[in-house]
N, C-alpha and C positions, 0 to 999 in steps of 0.2 A: 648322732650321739652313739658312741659304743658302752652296751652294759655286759658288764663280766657280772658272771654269781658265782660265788662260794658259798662253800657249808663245811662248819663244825661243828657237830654234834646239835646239839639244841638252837645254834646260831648260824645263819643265813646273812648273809654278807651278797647287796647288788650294789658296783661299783661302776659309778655312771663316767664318763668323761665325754665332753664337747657341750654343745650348746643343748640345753634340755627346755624343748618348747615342743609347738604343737607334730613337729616332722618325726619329733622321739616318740609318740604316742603308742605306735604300735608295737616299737622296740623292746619299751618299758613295761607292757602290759605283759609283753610273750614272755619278758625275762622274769619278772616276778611271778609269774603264774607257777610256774617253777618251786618257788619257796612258799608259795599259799599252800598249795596240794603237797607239800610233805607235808606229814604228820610228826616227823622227830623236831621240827623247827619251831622253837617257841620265840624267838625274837629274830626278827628283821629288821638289818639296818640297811640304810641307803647312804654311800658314800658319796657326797659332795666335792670330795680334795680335786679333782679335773674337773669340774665343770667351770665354763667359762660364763655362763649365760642362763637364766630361766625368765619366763613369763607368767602370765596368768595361765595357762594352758595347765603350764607345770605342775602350778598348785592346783589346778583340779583333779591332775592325776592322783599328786601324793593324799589329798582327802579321799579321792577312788578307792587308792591303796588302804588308808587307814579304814576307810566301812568294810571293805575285804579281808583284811586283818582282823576284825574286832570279830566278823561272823565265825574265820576260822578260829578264834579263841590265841592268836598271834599277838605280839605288840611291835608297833615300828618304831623303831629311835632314826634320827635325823643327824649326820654326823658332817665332820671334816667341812664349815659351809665357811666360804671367805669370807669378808667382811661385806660384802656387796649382796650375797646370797643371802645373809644373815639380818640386811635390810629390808628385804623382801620380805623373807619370811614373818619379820618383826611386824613390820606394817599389816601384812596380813593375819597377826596373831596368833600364828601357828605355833606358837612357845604355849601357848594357852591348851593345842591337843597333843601336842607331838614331845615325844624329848629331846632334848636339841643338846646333842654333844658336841 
C-alpha cells in the first residue's frame, strides 16, 4: 500500500491506495506519525477512494489511530470508502466512533 500525506493549514489529508491490511502496518503508522506530531493539524482524514482491500488488521490500526488522535487532542474523519469498505466498516461499527464521509 502507498500512503501520500498532505496538509492544509489545520487539515492533514493521508491518502492510502492498494490493499490495506497487516503488510501496510508499518507504512500507515510512519505516515501518520507525521500528522499526529504537528501541532497546526486539528483534523485528519484518511482517504479511502484507492483502496481495493481491508481486513481486520486494518481496523485495528484505524482504532490505533483514533486513541492517537484523541491523546493528541486531533479528530479523524474516514472518507471516499466504496461500497465494499463501507461494509466493513459497517459491520464493525465504526459509523459509531468515526465520521464516515
Amino acid at each position: 500500500m502507498e500512503v501520500t500525506i498532505e496538509k492544509s493549514g489545520a487539515k492533514g489529508l493521508a491518502h492510502l491506495a492498494g490493499r490495506f491490511d497487516i503488510g501496510s502496518s508499518l507504512a500507515f503508522r510512519n505516515a501518520i506519525k507525521s500528522l499526529l506530531h504537528d501541532g497546526e493539524v486539528e483534523t485528519m482524514t484518511v482517504d479511502f477512494r484507492e483502496v481495493s482491500f481491508m481486513d481486520s488488521s486494518a481496523l485495528g490500526m484505524l482504532l490505533l489511530l483514533r486513541e492517537q488522535a484523541q491523546q493528541a487532542h486531533k479528530d479523524v474523519v474516514l472518507s471516499s470508502c466504496n461500497a465494499d469498505l463501507q461494509r466493513v466498516l459497517s459491520l464493525a461499527q465504526f459509523h459509531r466512533i468515526f465520521r464516515i464521509e
